[in-house]
C-alpha positions, 0 to 999 in steps of 0.5 A: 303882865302888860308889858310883853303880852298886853294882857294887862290892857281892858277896855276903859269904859263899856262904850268902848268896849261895844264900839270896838266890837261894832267895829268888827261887826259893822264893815262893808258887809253891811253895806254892800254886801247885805242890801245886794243879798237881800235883793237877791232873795226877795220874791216877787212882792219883797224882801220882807221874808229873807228879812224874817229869815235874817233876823231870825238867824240873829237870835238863834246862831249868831247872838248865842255864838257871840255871848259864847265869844265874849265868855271864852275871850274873858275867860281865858284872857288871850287870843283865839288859840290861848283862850280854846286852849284854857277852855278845852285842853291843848289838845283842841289848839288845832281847832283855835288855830282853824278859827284864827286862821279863816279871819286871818285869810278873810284879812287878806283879801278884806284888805283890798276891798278897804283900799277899793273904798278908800280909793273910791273916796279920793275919786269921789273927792277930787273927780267927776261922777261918772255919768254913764255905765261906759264912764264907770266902767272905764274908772273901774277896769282903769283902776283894776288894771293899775298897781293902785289896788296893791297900793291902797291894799299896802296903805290901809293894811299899814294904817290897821297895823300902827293902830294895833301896835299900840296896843287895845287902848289905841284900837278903843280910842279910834272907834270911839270916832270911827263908828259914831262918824260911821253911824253919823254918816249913814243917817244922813245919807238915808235922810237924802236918800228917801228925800229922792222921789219914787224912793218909797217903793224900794223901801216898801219892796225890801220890807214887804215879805213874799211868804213863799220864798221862806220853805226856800232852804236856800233863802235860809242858807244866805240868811245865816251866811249874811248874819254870821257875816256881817255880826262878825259871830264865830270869827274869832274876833269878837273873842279876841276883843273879850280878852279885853272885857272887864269883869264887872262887864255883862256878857249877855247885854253886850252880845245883845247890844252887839248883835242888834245894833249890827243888824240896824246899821245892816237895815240902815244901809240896804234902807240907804240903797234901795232908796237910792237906787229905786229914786233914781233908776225908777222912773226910767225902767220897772221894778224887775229891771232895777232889781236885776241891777242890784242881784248882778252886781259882780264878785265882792258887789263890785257892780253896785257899790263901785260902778252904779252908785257913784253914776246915781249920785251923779243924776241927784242933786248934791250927789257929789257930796252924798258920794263922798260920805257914802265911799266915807262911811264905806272907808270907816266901817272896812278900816274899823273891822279891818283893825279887829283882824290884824289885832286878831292875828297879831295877839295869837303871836303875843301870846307866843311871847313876841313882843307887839310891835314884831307881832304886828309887823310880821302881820302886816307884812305877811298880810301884805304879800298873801293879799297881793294875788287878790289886789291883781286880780279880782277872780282870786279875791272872789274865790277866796271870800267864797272858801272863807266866808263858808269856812266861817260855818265850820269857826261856828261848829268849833266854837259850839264844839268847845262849849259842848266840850266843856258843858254849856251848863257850867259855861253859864254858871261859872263863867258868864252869869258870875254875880256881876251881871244885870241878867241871868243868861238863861237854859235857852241859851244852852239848848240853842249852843248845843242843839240848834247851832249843830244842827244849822251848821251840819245841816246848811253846810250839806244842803250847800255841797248838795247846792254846789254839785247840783246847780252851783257848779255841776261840771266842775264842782270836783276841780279845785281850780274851779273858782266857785267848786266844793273841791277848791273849798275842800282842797284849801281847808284840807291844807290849812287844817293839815298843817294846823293838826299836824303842828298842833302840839307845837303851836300849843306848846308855844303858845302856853310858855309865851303867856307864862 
């Protein structure tokens, strides 16, 4: 059974297991795109409530949607497709395929970002920090305007892929160093952080809660987006890395240790930013100032992670030094996410019945190519993390779907609380796959369109070559799900006789 398909392969420990899996949840959306998003929702007094907000999200959308992951992955021991199709019936392979699609095209342009940061770590290495916004800016727009983005997109996509080939025991061996070093680096990079003086107030503003801003819906909006986003719920990775599980592993204690140590490293890091940024800019301009950097910082947080940081890291002393394990710890957590995608993708063509080494390939090389328009240009990159980062809502309502489908009583009976576990997963669980995760998906995904056309984008939400338009999400999900429906016999077809 291993040989063709690598289902034969586990996980050979729990620890490797959970750093695997916080490998997929720990990338660079929590470190430069959660302290950016926190900024952005703060009120006048702090961040504190969208903090609330964030955690609460955790526990009632993205905890729930990962314990659901775990089970349908062990459960049906193949990737995203083969596992829908084992709970639900061939009929929903279509639904699969959407799940496995949007992490897939989320791989596409992720690819790019975790070149900008290895990029970044050989600049910081071998050249001088930039001392003013020009400098900066020249290195940025310099690199952008050179084939240097597609060559560290072609670099790091080819790392991720002789990691894969090698199959599961090849990916827990690099995260059992990678997230330890990652981890490692962003506790020393917080101890200097706070060490800078006038570094408390940033931490006191992302603590303190402005009680008002949370009967903003809008702060509940980017709340879950920013959990679904940076736990890795609902991608279908997660799924993918369960296939992997042992059978004597507990589901409910590994989705909690998942999530929860996601959401640490995520506070960690914006700890780390406010920290560095308040240090270092407050004793020249106010509070509202520095936020406005923070809020503004560009497509993909373009302006704070790879402009202002490396010109604060200048102004400090050992800055180079924090610079480099900064882009370092950066470079670890894209790398390590990264690898869960191309594993993601290439285990849905194994378990087709190709072989690994083609599979991954293939993937790569695809990968490479339908990355390319985001390494030229960083307005395609910013379109496509905005269509998939939101279709990510749909992979949740697809994922409470199946479990609907085949009754969220009996998923919990037979296939997560199975005799081996410590604790029993309870009906609150139930309660929150079948009602709450519906309701929050159904009802963030209207109040977003509601958004779109009425301030987001109110001249141009019905072009969908409009960057930022609830036409370019609808055409560019219309087609993927067109096409999956329509070849949805076909994919399930050969994704059963693959795995026989």
């Amino acid at each position: 059974m291993s040989g063709k398909n690598g289902s034969g392969d586990l996980f050979s420990t729990k620890l490797g297991l959970i750093l695997s899996v916080l490998g997929i949840a720990v990338g660079t959306g929590n470190i430069w795109r959660f302290p950016r998003i926190a900024a952005q929702n703060g009120g006048q007094e702090g961040a504190g409530a969208f903090l609330i907000a964030w955690i609460t999200c955790l526990f009632l959308f993205s905890i729930p949607l990962i314990i659901a992951e775990y089970g349908i992955g062990r459960h049906g021991r193949k990737g995203v497709i083969g596992s829908f199709i084992n709970l639900v019936g061939k009929k929903y392979a279509w639904m699969g395929s959407f799940i496995g699609f949007v992490a897939t095209a989320i791989m596409f342009y992720y690819s790019v970002v975790a070149g900008w940061c290895l990029y970044y770590l050989i600049e910081s290495i071998f050249s001088s920090l930039p001392a003013s916004m020009g400098q900066a800016e020249t290195i940025w727009y310099g690199f952008q305007g050179s084939m240097w983005p597609s060559v560290f997109h072609a670099i790091m996509i080819g790392l991720g892929g002789l990691i894969v080939v090698k199959g599961i025991s090849s990916i827990e061996r690099i995260n059992k160093v990678l997230i330890p070093s990652l981890l490692l680096v962003v506790v020393i990079s917080l101890i200097r952080a706070v060490t800078l003086p006038g570094s408390f107030q940033g931490i006191e503003y992302l603590f303190t809660p402005d009680w008002s801003t949370l009967t903003q819906p809008s702060l509940w909006l980017e709340a879950l987006t920013q959990n679904a986003w940076d736990t890795g719920a609902a991608w279908g990775l997660i799924l993918t890395y369960g296939a992997y599980m042992r059978k004597k592993d507990d589901i409910t204690i590994s989705a909690f240790q998942t999530g929860i140590g996601n959401n640490i490293v995520s506070l960690l890091a914006a700890m780390t930013i406010f920290a560095t940024v308040f240090g270092t800019l407050g004793s020249s301009m106010g509070n509202g100032e520095i936020l406005n950097i923070m809020k503004t910082s560009g497509p993909a947080s373009t302006g704070l992670t790879f402009m202002w940081m490396p010109q604060l890291f200048n102004e400090m002393a050992g800055g180079k030094i924090f610079a480099i394990l900064f882009f370092l710890g950066l470079t670890f957590a894209a790398f390590s996410s990264l690898i869960s995608m191309i594993e993601l993708a290439s285990r849905v063509f194994v378990d087709m019945g190709f072989p690994r080494k083609n599979a991954t390939i293939a993937i790569c090389v695809t990968g490479f190519l339908l990355g390319m328009p985001s390494a030229i240009s960083t307005d395609i990159l910013a379109n496509q993390d905005f269509v998939w980062a939101v279709g990510l809502m749909v992979s949740g309502a697809f994922m409470s779907f199946a479990i609907i489908k085949f009754d969220p009583d009996k998923f919990r009976s037979t296939i997560v609380n199975t005799g081996t576990q410590r604790f029993d997963l309870g009906k609150w669980w139930t309660v929150i796959i079948k009602y709450v995760v519906p309701v929050e998906v159904i009802s963030l995904l209207i109040w977003w369109i509601y958004l779109s056309i009425t301030s987001y984008a109110p001249d141009s939400w019905y072009n969908p070559l409009s960057a930022f338009s609830v036409a370019t999400i609808a055409v560019q999900w219309g087609i993927a799900m067109g096409l999956l429906y329509f070849y949805n016999d076909r994919i399930a077809d050969k994704t059963v006789q693959g795995s026989d």
